[in-house]
N, C-alpha and C positions, 0 to 999 in steps of 0.2 A: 388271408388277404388283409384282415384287419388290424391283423397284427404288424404287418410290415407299414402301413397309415398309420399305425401311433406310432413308432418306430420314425420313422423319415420325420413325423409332427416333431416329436422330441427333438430329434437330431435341427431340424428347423429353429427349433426354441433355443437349442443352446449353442446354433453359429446366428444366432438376433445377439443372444446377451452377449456374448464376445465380441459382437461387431459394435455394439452398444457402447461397452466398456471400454475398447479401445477408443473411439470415436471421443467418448468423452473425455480421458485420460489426454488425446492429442487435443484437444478445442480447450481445456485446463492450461495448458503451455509446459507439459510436461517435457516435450523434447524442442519447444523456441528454444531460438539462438538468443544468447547473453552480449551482447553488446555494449563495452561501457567505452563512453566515451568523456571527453574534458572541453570545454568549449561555454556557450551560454549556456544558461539554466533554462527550464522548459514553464518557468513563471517570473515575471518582474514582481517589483515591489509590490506585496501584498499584508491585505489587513486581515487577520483573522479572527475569529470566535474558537476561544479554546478552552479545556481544562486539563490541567494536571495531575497526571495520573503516577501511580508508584503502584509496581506489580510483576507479574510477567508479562511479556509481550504480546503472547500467545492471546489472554483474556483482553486484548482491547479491543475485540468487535464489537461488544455491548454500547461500549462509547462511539462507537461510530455510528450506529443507531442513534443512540441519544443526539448526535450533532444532525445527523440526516432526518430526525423526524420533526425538525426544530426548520430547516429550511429544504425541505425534501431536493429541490433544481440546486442549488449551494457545491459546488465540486469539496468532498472530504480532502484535509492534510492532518498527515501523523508525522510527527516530530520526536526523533528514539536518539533521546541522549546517551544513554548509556550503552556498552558492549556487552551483551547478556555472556559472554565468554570470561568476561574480567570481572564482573560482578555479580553476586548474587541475585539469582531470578527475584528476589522478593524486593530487593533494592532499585533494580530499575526504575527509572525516571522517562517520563514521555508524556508530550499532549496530544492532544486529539479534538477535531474542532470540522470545521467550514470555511474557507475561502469567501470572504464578505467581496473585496473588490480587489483589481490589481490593478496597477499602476496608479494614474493621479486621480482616479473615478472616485468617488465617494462612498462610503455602505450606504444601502437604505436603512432609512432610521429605525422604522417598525420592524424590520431586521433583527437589527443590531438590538432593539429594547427586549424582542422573542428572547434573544440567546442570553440579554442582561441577566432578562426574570429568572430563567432556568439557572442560572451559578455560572455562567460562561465568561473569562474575563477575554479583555478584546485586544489586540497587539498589533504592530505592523511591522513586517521583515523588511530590512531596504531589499533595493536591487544592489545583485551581486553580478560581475561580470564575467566571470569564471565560475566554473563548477565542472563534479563531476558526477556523471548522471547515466543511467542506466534507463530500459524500460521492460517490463513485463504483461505481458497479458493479463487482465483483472478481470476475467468472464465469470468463474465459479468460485464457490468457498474453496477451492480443491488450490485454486490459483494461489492464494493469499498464502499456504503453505507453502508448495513448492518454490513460488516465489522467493518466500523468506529462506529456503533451504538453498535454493539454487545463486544467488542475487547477490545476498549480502558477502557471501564468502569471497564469488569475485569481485565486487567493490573494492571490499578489505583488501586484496592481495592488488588492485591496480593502487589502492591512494597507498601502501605501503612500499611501493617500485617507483612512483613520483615523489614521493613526499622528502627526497633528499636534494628535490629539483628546486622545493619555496620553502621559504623562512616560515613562513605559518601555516597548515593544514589544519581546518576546525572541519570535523566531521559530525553530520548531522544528516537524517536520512529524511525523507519525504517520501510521504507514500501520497498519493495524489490518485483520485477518482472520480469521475462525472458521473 
């Protein structure tokens, strides 16, 4: 008899971790829908605290720390110039920063002096009226991957099926999190 109570225990244990693992894998946004769309942008004119970084893509979560422990409430933006497809991983270019204020609002000063002291230099995007914009679920580290696996590809293949529609397409990605 005791042996069929460990037997079922087991069998218990490993339909918990598969219900575990899938659960997590769907709450990650493994199987969301990709939605891209053209229309406004999902931020006006904003001032940021940034620094520039050269690297691979992959390694910029350290710096997003760095921007987050600097104004913890501060919504993160990462800014990826370059196509990790067309250039080499070690060439990449991209910052990584804070969201200080948007629109006509001001930074706060002691703010803005925090992110001086630490090497942050400080910028402001105008407002743009168009854009094209996508969104993903940012819950787990697992997110930030797939994200990037899943997202970017379809971006690329929508701004390269419009991009004969304008004279100028400047491509420039925004990762954005509260």
């Amino acid at each position: 008899m005791s042996e069929f109570i460990i037997l079922a225990l087991i069998i218990l244990l490993v339909l918990s971790l598969v219900a575990t693992i899938v659960f997590f894998v769907v709450y990650s946004g493994v199987f969301s829908d990709i939605v891209i769309r053209t229309g406004s942008p999902p931020i006006k004119k904003v001032t940021i605290a940034y620094k520039l970084q050269q690297g691979p893509y992959k390694e910029c979560g350290a710096h997003f720390t760095d921007a987050c422990s600097i104004g913890p409430k501060q919504p993160c933006i990462g800014v990826y110039y370059d196509d990790p497809k067309e250039m080499p991983e070690d060439k990449c270019r991209y910052i990584v920063g804070s969201i200080l204020s948007e629109g006509d609002e001001k930074p706060d000063e002691d703010l803005l002096e925090g992110y001086k002291k630490f090497g942050f230099n400080v910028i402001s995007f105008p407002e743009v009226d168009h854009a094209v914009t996508s969104a993903f679920p940012n819950k787990t580290p697992v997110s930030c991957m797939v994200g990037a696996k899943r997202v970017y590809p379809k971006l690329a293949e929508y701004i390269a099926l419009i991009s004969g529609r304008y004279s100028v397409v400047t491509k420039f990605h925004l990762a954005l999190s509260n």
